[in-house]
C-alpha positions as CSV (number, residue, x, y, z in Angstrom):
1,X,-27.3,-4.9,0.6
2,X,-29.3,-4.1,-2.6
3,X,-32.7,-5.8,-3.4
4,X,-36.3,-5.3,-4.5
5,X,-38.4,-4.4,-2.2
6,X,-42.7,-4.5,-2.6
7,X,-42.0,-1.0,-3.0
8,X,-39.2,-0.6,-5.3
9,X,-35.5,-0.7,-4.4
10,X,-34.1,-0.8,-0.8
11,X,-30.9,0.3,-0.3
12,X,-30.7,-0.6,3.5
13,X,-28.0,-2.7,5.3
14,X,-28.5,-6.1,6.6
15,X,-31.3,-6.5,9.0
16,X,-30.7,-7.1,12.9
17,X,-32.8,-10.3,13.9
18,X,-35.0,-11.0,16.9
19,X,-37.4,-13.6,18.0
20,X,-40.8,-13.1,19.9
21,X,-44.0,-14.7,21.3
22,X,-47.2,-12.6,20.6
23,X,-50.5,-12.8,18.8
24,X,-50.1,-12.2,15.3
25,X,-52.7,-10.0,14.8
26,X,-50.9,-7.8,17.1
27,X,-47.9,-7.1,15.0
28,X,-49.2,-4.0,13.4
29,X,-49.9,-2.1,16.6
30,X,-46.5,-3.3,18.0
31,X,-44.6,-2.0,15.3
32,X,-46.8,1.2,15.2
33,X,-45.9,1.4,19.3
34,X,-41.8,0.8,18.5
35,X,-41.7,2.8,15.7
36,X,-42.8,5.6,18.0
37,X,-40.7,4.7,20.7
38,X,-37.6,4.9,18.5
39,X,-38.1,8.1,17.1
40,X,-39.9,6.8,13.8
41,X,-42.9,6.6,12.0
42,X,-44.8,4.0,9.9
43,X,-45.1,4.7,5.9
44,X,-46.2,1.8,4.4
45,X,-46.5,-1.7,4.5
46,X,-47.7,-4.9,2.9
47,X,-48.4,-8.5,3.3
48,X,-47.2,-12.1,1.5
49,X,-49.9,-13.7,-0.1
50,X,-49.7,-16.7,2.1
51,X,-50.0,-13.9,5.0
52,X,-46.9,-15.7,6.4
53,X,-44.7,-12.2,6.8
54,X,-45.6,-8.3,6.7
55,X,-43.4,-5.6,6.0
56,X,-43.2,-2.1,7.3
57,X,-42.0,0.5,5.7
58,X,-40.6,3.5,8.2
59,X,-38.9,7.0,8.4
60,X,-36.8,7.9,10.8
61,X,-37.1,11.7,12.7
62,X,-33.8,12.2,10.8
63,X,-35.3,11.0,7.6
64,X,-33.3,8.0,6.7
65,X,-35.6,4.9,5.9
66,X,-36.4,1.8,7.6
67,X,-37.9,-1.3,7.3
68,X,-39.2,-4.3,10.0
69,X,-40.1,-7.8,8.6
70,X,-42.1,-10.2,10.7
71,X,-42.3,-13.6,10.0
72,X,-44.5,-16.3,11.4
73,X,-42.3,-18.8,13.0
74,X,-43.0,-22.8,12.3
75,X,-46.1,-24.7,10.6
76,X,-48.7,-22.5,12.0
77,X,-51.9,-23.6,10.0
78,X,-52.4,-19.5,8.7
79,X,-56.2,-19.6,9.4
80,X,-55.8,-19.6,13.2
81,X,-52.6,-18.1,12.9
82,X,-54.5,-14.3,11.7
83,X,-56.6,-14.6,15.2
84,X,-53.7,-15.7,17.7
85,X,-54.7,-14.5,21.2
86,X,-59.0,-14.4,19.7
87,X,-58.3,-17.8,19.4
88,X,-56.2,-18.6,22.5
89,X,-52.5,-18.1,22.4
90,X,-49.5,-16.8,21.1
91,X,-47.0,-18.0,18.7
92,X,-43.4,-17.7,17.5
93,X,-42.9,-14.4,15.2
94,X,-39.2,-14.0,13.9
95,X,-38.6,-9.7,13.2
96,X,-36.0,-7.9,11.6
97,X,-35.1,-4.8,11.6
98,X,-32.8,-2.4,9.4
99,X,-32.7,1.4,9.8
100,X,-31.0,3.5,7.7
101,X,-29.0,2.8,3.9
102,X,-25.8,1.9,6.1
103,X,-27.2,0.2,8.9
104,X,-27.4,1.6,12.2
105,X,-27.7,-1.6,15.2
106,X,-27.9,0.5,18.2
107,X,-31.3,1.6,16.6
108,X,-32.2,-1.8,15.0
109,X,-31.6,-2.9,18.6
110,X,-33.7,-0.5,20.2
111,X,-36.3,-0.9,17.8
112,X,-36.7,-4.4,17.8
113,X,-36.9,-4.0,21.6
114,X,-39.8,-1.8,22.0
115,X,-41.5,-4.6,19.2
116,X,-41.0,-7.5,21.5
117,X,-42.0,-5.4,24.5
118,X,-45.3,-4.4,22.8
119,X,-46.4,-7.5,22.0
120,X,-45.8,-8.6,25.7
121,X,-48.5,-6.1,26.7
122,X,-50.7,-7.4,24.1
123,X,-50.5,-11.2,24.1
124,X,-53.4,-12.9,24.8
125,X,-55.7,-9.7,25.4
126,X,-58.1,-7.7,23.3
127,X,-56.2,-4.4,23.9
128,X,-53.3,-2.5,26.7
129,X,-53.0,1.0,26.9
130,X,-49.7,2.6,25.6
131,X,-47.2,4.0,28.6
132,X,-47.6,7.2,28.9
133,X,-44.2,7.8,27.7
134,X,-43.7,5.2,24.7
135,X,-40.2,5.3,25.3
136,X,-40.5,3.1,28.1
137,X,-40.9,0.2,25.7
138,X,-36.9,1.1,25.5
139,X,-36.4,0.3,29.3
């Protein structure tokens, strides 16, 4: 799949899809925690104007690039929606994942599994400490 990306051309393959409950300011330090746990690492990343979705650029330990999209879910009025869990709950947050420029799912998989694990730990409280070994995110 070719497209236009906020930072220039992607030439990844279709995304894997996943749905999660978490506190949307939360997403950032998920991603951060699954991209670590997958064997990757955070480049970049941006958000819509109507802060409805961020994207995260990655790289993989193999250097092929990645990308996760999350998405909130629903008519979530967006002023409450930037302080879920501050302001008392979780919400719906859709996340996609592609890895590599010919997809790779196993990885997606993984990946989007150490997300949605993440913001477990993290829904509803102010902060959780990281396993010791991040890859437990994968168990």
């Amino acid at each position: 799949m070719f497209g236009c990306s906020s930072g220039g051309t992607s030439f990844l393959a279709p995304a894997e899809r996943s749905l999660a409950t978490g506190d949307w300011d939360d997403i950032r330090a998920a991603v951060e925690a699954g991209a670590r746990a997958a064997e990757m690492a955070v480049v970049s990343s941006s958000e819509s104007n109507d802060g409805r979705t961020k994207t995260y650029q990655l790289v993989t330990v193999t250097d092929e690039p990645a990308e996760v999209v999350a998405r909130v879910r629903g008519g979530a009025d967006m002023s409450s929606t930037r302080s879920w869990g501050a302001a008392g709950g979780a919400g719906p947050i859709e996340i996609s994942a592609s890895v590599g420029r010919f997809g790779d799912v196993e990885r997606e998989r993984k990946l989007l599994k150490a997300i949605r694990q993440r913001l477990e730990q993290l829904s509803g409280v102010d902060s959780a400490p990281l396993p010791e070994d991040v890859r437990d995110l994968l168990r």
